[in-house]
N, CA, C and O atoms as a MOPAC input file, in Angstrom:
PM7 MOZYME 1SCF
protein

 N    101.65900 1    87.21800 1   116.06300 1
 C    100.46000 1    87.92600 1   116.46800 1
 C     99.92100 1    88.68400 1   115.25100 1
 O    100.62400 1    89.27400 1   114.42900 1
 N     98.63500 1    88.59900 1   115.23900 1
 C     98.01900 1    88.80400 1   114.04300 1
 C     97.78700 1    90.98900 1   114.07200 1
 O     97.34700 1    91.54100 1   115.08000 1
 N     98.13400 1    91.68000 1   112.98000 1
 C     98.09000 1    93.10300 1   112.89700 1
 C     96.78400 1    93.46200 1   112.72100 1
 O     96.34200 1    93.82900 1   111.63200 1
 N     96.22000 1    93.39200 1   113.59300 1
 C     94.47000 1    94.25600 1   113.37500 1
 C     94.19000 1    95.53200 1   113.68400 1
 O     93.26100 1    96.17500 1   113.19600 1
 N     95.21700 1    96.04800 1   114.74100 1
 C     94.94400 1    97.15900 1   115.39400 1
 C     95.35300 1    98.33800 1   114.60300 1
 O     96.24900 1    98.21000 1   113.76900 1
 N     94.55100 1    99.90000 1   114.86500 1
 C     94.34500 1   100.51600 1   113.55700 1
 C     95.04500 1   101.69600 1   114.28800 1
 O     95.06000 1   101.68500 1   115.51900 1
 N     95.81300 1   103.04200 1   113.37900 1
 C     96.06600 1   104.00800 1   113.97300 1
 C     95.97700 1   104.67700 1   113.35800 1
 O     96.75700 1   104.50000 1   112.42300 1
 N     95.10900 1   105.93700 1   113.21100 1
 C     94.56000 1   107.34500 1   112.70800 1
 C     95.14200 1   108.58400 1   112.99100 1
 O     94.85000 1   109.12800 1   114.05600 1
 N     96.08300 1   109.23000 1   112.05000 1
 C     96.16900 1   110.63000 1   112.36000 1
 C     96.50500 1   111.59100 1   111.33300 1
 O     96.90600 1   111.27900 1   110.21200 1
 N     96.30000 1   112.96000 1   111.81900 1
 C     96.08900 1   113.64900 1   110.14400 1
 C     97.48100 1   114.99900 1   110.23400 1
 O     97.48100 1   115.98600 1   110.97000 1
 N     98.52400 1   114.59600 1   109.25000 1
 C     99.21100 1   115.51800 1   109.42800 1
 C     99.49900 1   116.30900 1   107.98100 1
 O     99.08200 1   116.02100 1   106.85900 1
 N    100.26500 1   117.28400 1   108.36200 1
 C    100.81100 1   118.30600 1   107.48900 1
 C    101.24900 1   116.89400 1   106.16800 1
 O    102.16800 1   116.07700 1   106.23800 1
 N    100.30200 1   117.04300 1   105.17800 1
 C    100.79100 1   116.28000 1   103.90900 1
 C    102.57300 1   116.70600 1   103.17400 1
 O    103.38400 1   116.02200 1   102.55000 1
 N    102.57400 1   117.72300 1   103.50800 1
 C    104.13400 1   117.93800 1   102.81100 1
 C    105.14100 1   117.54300 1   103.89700 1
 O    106.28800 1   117.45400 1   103.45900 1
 N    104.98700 1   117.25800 1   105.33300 1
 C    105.64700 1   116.79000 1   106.25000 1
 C    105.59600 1   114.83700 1   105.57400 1
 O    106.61100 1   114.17900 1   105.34500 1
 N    104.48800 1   114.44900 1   105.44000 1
 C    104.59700 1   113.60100 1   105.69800 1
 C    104.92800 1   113.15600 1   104.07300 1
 O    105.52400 1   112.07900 1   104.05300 1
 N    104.73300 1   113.61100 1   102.97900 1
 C    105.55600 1   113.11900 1   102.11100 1
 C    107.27200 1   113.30800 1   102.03900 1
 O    107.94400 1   112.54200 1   101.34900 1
 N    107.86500 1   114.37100 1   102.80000 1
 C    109.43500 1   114.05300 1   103.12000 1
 C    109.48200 1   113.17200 1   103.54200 1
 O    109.86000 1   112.31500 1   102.74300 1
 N    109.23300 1   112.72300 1   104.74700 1
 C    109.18600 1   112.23300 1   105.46400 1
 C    109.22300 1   110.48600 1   105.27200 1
 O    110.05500 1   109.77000 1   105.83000 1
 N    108.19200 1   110.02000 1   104.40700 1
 C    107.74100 1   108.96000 1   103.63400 1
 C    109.31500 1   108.63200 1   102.74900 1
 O    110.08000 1   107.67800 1   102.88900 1
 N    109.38800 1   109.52200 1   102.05900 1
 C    110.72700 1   109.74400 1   101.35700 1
 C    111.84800 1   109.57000 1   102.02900 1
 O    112.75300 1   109.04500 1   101.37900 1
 N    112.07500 1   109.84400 1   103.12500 1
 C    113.34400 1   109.06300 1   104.03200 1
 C    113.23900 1   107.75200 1   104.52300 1
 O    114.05300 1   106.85600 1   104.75200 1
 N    111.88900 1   107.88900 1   104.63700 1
 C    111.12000 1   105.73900 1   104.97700 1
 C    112.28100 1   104.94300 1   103.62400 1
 O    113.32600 1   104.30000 1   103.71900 1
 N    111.66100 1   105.27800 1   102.75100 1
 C    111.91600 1   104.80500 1   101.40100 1
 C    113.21100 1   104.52400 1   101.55000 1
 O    113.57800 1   103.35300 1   101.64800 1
 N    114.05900 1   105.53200 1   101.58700 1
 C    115.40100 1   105.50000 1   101.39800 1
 C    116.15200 1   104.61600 1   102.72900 1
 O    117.35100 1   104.33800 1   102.73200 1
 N    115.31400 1   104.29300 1   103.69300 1
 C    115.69300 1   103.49100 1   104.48100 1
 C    115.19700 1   101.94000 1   104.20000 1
 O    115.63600 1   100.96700 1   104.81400 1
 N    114.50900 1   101.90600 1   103.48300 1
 C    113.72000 1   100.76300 1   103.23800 1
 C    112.81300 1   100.12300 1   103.88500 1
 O    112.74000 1    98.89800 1   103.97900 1
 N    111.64800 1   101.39200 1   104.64100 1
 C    110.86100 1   101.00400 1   105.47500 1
 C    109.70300 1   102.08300 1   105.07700 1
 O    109.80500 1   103.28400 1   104.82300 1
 N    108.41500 1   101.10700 1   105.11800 1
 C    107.15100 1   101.80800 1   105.09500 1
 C    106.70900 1   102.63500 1   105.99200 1
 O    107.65700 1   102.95300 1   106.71000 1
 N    105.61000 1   103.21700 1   106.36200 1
 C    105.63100 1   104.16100 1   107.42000 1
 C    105.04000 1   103.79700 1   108.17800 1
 O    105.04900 1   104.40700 1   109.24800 1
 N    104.04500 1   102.36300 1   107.98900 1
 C    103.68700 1   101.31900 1   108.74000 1
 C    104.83300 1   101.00000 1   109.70500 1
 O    104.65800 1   101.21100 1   110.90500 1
 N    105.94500 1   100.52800 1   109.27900 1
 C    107.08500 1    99.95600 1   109.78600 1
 C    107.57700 1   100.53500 1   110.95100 1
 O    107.65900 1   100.21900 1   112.13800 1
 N    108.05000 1   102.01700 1   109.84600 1
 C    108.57700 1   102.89900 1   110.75500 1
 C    107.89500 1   103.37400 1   112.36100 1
 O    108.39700 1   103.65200 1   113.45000 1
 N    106.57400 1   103.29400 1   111.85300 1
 C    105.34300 1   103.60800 1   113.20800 1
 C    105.83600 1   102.32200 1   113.99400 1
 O    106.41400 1   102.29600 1   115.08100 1
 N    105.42200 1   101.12800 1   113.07900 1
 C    105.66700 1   100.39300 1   114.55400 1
 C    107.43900 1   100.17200 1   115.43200 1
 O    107.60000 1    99.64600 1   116.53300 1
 N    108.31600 1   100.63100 1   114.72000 1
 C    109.34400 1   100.41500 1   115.05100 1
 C    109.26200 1   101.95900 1   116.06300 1
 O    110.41900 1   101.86100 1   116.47000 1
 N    108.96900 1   102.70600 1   116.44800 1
 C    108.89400 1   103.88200 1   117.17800 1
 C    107.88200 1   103.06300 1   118.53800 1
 O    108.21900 1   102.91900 1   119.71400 1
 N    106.79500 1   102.70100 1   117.97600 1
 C    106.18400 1   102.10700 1   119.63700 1
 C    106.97700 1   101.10300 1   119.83100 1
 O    107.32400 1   101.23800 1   121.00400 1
 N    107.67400 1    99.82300 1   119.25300 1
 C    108.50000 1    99.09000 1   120.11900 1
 C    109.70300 1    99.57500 1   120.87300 1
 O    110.28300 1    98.99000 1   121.78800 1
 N    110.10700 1   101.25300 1   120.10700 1
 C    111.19900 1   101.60800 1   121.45800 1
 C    110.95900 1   102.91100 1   121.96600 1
 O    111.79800 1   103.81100 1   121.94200 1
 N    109.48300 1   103.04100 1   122.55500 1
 C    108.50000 1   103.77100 1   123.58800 1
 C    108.09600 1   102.37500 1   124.48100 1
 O    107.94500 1   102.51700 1   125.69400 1
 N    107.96600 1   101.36600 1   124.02800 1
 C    107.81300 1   100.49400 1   124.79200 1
 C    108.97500 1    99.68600 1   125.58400 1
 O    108.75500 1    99.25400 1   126.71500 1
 N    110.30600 1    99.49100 1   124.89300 1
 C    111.49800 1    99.26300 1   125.12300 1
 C    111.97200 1   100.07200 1   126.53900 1
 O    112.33100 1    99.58100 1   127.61000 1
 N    111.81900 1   101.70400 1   126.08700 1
 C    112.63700 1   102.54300 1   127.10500 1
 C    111.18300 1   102.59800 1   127.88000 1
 O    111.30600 1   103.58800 1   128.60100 1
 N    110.35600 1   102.25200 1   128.02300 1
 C    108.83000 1   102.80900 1   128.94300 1
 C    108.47800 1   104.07800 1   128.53400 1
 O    107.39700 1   104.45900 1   128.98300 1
 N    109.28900 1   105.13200 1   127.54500 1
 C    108.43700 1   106.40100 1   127.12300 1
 C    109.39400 1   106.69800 1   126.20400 1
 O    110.31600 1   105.96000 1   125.85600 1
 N    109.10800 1   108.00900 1   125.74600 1
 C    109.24500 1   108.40500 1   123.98500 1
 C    111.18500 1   107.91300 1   124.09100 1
 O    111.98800 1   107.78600 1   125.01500 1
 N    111.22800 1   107.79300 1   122.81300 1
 C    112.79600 1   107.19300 1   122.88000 1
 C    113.73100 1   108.51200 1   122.68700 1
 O    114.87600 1   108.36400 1   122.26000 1
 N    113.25300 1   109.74100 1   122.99300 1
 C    114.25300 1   111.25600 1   122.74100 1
 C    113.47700 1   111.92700 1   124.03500 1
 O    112.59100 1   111.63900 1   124.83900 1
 N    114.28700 1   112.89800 1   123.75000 1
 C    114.50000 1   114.20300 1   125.13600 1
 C    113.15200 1   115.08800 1   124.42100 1
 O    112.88300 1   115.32000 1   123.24300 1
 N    112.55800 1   115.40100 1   125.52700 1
 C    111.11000 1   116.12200 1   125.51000 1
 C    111.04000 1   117.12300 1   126.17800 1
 O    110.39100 1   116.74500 1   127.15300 1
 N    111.40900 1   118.77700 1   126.40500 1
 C    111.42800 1   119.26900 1   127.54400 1
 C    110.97400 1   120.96800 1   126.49400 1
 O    110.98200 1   121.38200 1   125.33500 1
 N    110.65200 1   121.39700 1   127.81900 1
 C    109.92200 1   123.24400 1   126.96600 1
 C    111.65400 1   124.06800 1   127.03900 1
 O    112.54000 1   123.85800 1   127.86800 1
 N    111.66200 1   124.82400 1   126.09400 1
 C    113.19700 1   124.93200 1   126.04300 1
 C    113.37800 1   126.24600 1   126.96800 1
 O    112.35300 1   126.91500 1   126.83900 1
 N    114.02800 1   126.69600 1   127.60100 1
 C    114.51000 1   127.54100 1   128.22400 1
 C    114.07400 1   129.17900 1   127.81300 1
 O    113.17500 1   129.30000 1   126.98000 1
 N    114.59000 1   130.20800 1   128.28600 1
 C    114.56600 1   131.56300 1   128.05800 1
 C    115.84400 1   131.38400 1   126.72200 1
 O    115.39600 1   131.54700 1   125.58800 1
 N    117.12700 1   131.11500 1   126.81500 1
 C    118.05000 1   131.10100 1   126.45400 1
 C    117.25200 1   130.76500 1   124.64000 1
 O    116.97700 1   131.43600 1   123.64500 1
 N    117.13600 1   128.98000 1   125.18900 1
 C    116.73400 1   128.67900 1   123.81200 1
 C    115.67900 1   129.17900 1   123.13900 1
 O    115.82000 1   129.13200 1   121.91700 1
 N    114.60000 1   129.67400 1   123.55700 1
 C    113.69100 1   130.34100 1   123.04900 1
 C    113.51500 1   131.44300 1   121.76500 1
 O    112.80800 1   131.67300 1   120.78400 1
 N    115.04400 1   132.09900 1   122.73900 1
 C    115.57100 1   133.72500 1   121.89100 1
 C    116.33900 1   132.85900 1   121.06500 1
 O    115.80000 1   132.96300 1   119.96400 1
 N    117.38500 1   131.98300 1   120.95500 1
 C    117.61500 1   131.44200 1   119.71800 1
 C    116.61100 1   131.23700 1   119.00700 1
 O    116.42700 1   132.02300 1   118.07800 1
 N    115.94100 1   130.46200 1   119.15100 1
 C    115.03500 1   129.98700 1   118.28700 1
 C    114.48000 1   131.24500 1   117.32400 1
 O    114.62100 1   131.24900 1   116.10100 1
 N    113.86400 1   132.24900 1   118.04400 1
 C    112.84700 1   133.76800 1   117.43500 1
 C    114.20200 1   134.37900 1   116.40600 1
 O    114.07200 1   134.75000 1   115.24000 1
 N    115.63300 1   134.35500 1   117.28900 1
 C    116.81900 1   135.12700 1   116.67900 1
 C    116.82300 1   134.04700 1   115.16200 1
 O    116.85600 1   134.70600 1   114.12300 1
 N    116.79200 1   132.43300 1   114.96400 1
 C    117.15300 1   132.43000 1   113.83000 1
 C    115.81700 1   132.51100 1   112.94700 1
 O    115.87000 1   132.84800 1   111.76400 1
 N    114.51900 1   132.15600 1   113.64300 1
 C    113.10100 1   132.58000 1   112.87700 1
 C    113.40100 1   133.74900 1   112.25200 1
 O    112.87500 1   133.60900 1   111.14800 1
 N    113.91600 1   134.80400 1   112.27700 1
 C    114.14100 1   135.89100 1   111.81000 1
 C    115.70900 1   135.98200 1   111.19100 1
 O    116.04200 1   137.16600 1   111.13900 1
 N    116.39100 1   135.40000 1   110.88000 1
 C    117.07500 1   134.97000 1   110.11700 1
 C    118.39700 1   135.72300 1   110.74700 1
 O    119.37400 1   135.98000 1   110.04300 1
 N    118.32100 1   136.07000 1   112.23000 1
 C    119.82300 1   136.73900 1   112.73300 1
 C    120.74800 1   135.79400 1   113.28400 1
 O    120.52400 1   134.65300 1   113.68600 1
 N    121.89500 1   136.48100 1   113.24100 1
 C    123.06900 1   135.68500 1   114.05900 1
 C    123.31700 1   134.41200 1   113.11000 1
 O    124.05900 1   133.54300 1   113.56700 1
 N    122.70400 1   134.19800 1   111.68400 1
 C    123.32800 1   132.73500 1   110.99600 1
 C    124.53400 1   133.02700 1   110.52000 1
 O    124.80100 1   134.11700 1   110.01400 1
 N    125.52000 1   131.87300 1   110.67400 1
 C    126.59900 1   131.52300 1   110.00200 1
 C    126.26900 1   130.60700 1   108.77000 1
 O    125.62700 1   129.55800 1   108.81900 1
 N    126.89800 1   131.27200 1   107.50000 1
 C    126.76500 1   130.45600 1   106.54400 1
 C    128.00200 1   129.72100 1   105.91100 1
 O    129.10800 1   130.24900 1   105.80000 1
 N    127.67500 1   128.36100 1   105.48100 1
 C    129.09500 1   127.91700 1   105.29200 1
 C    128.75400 1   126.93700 1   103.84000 1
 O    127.74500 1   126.36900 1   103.42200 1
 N    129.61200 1   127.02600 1   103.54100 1
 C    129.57900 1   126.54200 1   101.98100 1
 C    129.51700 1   125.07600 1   101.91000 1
 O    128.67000 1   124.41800 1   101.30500 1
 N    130.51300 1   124.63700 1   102.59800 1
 C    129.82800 1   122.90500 1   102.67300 1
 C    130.88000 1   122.67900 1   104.38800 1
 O    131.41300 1   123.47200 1   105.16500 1
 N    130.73200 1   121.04700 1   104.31700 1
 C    131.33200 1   120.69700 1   105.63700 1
 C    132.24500 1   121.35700 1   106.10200 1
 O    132.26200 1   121.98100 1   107.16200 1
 N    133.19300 1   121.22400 1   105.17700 1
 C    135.03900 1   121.90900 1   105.43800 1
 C    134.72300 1   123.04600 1   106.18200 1
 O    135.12500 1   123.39600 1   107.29100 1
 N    133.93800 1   123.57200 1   105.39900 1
 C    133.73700 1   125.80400 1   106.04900 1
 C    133.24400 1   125.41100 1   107.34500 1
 O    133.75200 1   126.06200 1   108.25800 1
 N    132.37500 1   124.50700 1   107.71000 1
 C    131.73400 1   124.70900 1   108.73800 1
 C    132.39900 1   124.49300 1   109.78700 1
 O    132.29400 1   125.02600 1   110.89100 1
 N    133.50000 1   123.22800 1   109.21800 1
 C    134.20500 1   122.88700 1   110.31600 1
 C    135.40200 1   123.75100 1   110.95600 1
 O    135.86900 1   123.83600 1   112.09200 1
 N    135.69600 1   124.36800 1   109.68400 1
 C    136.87800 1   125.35600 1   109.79700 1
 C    136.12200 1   126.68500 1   110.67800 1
 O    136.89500 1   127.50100 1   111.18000 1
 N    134.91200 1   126.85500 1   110.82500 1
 C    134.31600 1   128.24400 1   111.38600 1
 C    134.41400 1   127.76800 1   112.66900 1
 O    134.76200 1   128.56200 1   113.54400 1
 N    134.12200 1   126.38200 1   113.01400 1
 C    133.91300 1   125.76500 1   114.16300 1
 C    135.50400 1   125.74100 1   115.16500 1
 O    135.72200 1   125.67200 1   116.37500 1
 N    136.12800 1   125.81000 1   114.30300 1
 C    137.74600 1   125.15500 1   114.79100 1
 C    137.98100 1   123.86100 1   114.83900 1
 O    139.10900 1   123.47800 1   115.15000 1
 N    136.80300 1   122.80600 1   114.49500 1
 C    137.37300 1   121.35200 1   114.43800 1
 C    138.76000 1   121.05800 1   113.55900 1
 O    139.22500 1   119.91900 1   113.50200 1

């Protein structure tokens, strides 16, 4: 089937050059990547992840680490895992 159909949208340029940059490193254009996202919105019949308004709970996380409280910092995996108890 021949690719004619066109899709327009305008985002945050520094989003979408990371972003582009993980294409890359996967070895996919962002053409690609787009269409590989509608074949599995079309696959599952809607978005292929969890979509929901987050709670009271998550909310105050969210504002608590916007403001930089309650972080644990860990130096690399090991620390994290060791803070974790894994």
């Amino acid at each position: 089937m021949a690719k004619t159909a066109m899709i327009r949208a305008r985002i945050e340029p520094s989003l979408k050059a990371s972003v582009e940059r993980l294409f890359h490193r996967l070895g996919l254009t962002a053409t690609q990547a787009i269409e590989l996202f509608y074949r599995r919105v079309r696959l599952q019949k809607g978005l292929p992840f969890e979509v929901k308004i987050p709670n009271a709970a998550t909310r105050k996380a969210f504002e608590e680490t916007d403001r930089a409280e309650g972080l644990v910092r860990c130096r690399d995996a090991d620390d994290m895992f060791k803070k974790l108890g894994i």
